[in-house]
N, C-alpha and C positions, 0 to 999 in steps of 0.2 A: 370618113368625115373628119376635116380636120380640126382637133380642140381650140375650142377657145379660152380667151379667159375670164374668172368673171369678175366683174366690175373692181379689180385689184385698187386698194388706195392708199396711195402712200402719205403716212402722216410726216405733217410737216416738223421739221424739227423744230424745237421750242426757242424762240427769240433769245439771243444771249443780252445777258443785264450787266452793268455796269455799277461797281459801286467804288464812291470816295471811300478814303481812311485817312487818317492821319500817320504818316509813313515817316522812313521804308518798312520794311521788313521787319519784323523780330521788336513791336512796339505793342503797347498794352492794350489800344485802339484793333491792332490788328487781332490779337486775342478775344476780344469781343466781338469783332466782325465773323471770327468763327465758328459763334456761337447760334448765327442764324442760316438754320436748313437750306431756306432757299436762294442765298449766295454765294452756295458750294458749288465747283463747276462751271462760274460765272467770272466775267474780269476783276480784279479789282485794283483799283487806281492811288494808288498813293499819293497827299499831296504834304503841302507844307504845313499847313493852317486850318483853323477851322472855315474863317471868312471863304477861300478855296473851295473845302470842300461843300461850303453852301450853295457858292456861286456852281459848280460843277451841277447843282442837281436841278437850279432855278434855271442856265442856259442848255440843259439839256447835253451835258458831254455825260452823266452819271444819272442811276434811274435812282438811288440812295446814297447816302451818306451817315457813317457809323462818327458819333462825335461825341466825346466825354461831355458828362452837364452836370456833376454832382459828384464831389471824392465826400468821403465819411470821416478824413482828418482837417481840410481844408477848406469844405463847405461846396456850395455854388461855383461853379468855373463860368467866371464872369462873362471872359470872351463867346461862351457858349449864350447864356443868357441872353445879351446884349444885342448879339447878330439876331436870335429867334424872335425879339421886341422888333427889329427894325427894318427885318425884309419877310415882307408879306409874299403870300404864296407857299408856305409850308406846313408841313404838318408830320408830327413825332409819329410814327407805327407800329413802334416796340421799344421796348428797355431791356438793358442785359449788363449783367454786374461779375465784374472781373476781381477778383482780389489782388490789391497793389503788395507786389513781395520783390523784394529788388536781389543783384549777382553784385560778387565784385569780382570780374573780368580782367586780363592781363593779356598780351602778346605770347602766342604760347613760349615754353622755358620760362616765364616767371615765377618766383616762389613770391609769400606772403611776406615774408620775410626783407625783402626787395624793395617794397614798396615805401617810396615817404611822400608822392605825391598823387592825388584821384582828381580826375575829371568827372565831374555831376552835375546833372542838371540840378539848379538851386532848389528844387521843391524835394526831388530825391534824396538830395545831399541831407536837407534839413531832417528828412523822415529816416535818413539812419544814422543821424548822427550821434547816438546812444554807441550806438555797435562799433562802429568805429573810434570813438574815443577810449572805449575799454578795449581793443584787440590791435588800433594801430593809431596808439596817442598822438602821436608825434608829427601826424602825417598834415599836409599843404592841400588844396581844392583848389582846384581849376574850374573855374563854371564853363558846363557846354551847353550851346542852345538845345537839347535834348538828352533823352535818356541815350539814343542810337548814336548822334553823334558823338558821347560821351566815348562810346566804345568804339565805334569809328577812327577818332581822334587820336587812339593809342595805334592803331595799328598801322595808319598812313602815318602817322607823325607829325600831324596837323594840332595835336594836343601835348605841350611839355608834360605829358603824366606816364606813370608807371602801370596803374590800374583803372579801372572806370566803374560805376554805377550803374546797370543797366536792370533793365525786365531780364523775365528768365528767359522771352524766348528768343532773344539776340544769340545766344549760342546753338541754336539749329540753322543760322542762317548764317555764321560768323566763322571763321574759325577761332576761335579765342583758347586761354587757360581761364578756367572757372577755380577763383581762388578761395570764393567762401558762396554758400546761399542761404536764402531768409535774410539777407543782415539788416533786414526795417526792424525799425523800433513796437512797430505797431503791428500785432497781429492779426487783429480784427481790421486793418483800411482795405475798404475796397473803394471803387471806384464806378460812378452807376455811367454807363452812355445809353444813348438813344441813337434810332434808325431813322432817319429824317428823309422824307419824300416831298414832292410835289403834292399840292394839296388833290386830298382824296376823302368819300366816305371813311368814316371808322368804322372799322372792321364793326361786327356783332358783338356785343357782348357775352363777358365768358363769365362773368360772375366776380372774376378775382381782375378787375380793371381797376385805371389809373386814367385820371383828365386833368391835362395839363393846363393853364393857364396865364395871361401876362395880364393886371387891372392897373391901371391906371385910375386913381381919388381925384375927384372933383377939388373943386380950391380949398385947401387947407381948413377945416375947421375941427373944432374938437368932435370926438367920435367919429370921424370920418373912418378911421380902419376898422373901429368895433361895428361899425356897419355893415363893411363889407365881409366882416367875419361870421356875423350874423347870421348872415345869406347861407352861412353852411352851418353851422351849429344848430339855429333852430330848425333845419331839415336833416337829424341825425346824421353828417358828414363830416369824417374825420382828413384832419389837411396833414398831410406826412412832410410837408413842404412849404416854407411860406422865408422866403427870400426878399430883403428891398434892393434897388438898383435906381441910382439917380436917374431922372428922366434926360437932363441935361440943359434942359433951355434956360433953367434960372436954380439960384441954391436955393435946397430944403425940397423940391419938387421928387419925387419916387414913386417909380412904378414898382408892383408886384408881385414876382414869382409864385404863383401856387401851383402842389400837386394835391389834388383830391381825389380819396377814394373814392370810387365808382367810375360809370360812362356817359356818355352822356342821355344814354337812350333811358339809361334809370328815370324815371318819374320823379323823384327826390335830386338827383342832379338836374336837369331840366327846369325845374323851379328854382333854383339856385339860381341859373343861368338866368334866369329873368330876371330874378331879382337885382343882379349886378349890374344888370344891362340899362335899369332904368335908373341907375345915378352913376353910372361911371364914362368918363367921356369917351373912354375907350379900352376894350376887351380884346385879347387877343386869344383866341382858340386855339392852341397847339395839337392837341389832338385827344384823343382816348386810347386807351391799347392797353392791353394786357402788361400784368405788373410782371417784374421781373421774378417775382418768388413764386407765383403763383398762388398767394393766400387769398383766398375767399372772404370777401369783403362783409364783415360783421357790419349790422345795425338795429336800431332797436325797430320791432314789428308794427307800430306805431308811421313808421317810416317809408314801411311798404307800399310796391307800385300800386293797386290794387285800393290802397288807404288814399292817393292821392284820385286816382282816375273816380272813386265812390261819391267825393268830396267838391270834386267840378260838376259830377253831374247832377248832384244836391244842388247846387247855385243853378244849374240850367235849368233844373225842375222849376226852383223857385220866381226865374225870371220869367220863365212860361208860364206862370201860371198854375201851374197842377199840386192838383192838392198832394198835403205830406201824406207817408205810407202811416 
């Protein structure tokens, strides 16, 4: 009798995904994108810009997009900001925090010694310029539109410099001389990005979440922001984030930046959310997602979902009719 087989099934291979960065190679953006499991094994697309990488995930060339939104020396990265205010259709899915630590890079045969002129991007430049006035006083800046082209720059000879500024990880993709490292000023900067998708549920909550926020204030009057602060203080929420950004249409107008802890499925964020909704002309929902540290979001018990869900149904009783317990 001859064998069959049985019902053999071949599973399909799993859909390849596609994600922006802000590129090329060996950038700090890229270093963050490596931080998430499930865009190992998958393309990733290097672009110019943030605006790019937005546009990359709104028309569908990229299922994500990794894009810096918050350094710890510089604040808010406004570009970042600006674009999530102004094109609808997305939404944040993760955070991941890189710590900014910069090289100072050479053509290899360079000594330290050598050097009287660097090429740096101007925010890098300024974040080491401690280090390099005490180790190589004397030396000239060249601004380059990045940290990569910085290094780039010495090596085609697109940059009149001797040495360059970069991330550390330009020298796995480089060939370069690494003439010094650490040489930021600051050792605590990091730099927070976010994983930005097509709009999607938020994931479930994990206990240690983060919900992002853009509010736009009704017309100018006094207490206008203590209002909207309100909304989350007398519901135990702590705001780790609260940023302004001109609206643009006329002076003195500004919208919002908020990060608050919790999700939105919390019954204390939920009622926040209301509460904002019904004076602000407009809200913009970035997302909820898990915090980058993973800390478990303290609040007072007073606060609890359980305190809220007990407290509506107190009001329902009472609109029905039924007597109290």
């Amino acid at each position: 009798m001859p064998r069959t087989r049985l019902n053999a099934v071949t599973e399909a291979a799993p859909a390849r995904r596609t994600y922006s960065y802000l590129g090329p190679a060996g950038t700090f953006t890229e270093a963050a994108l490596e931080q998430v499991p499930e865009a190992r094994g998958h393309d990733w697309r290097p672009v110019h810009n943030v605006g790019e990488a937005l546009a990359d995930v709104l028309e569908g060339r990229s299922d994500a997009a990794m894009i810096a939104i918050e350094n710890s020396v510089e604040g808010g990265v406004t570009t970042t900001l600006d674009a999530l205010a102004t094109l609808p259709g997305l939404r944040i899915v993760g955070e991941y925090l890189v710590k900014v630590d910069f090289v100072l890079v050479a053509a290899p045969g360079t000594r330290i010694e050598d050097v009287t002129v660097i090429a740096a991007h101007p925010v890098a430049y300024a974040q080491c310029y401690g280090w390099l006035g005490e180790h190589i006083p004397t030396h000239q800046h060249v601004p380059a539109a990045s940290n990569v082209a910085s290094a780039l720059g010495i090596l085609d000879g697109s940059l009149p410099a001797d040495a360059a500024i970069a991330a550390p990880g330009i020298v796995a993709h480089h060939e370069l001389e690494l003439l010094a490292d650490s040489i930021g000023d600051n050792d605590n900067a990091v730099t927070r990005f976010v994983l930005v998708a097509r709009t999607v549920a938020p994931a479930p909550p994990t206990g240690a979440d983060k919900t992002s926020l853009i509010v736009e204030l009704p017309v100018d009057h006094a207490g206008a922001l203590l209002e909207l602060l309100e909304q989350f203080s007398t519901r135990g929420i702590n705001l780790s984030l609260l940023q302004s950004r001109p609206i643009g249409d006329e002076l003195g107008r500004y919208r919002f930046v908020l990060d608050a802890d919790g999700h939105i499925q919390d019954e204390r964020m939920a009622d926040a959310l209301l509460g904002i909704r019904r004076f602000s002309p407009r809200v913009v929902y970035l997302g909820s997602y898990p915090r980058a540290d993973r800390r478990i979001v303290q609040y007072p018990e007073r606060y609890a979902d359980d305190v809220f869900v007990e407290a509506r149904d107190w009001i329902r009783r009472l609109i029905a009719g039924e007597p109290e317990a």
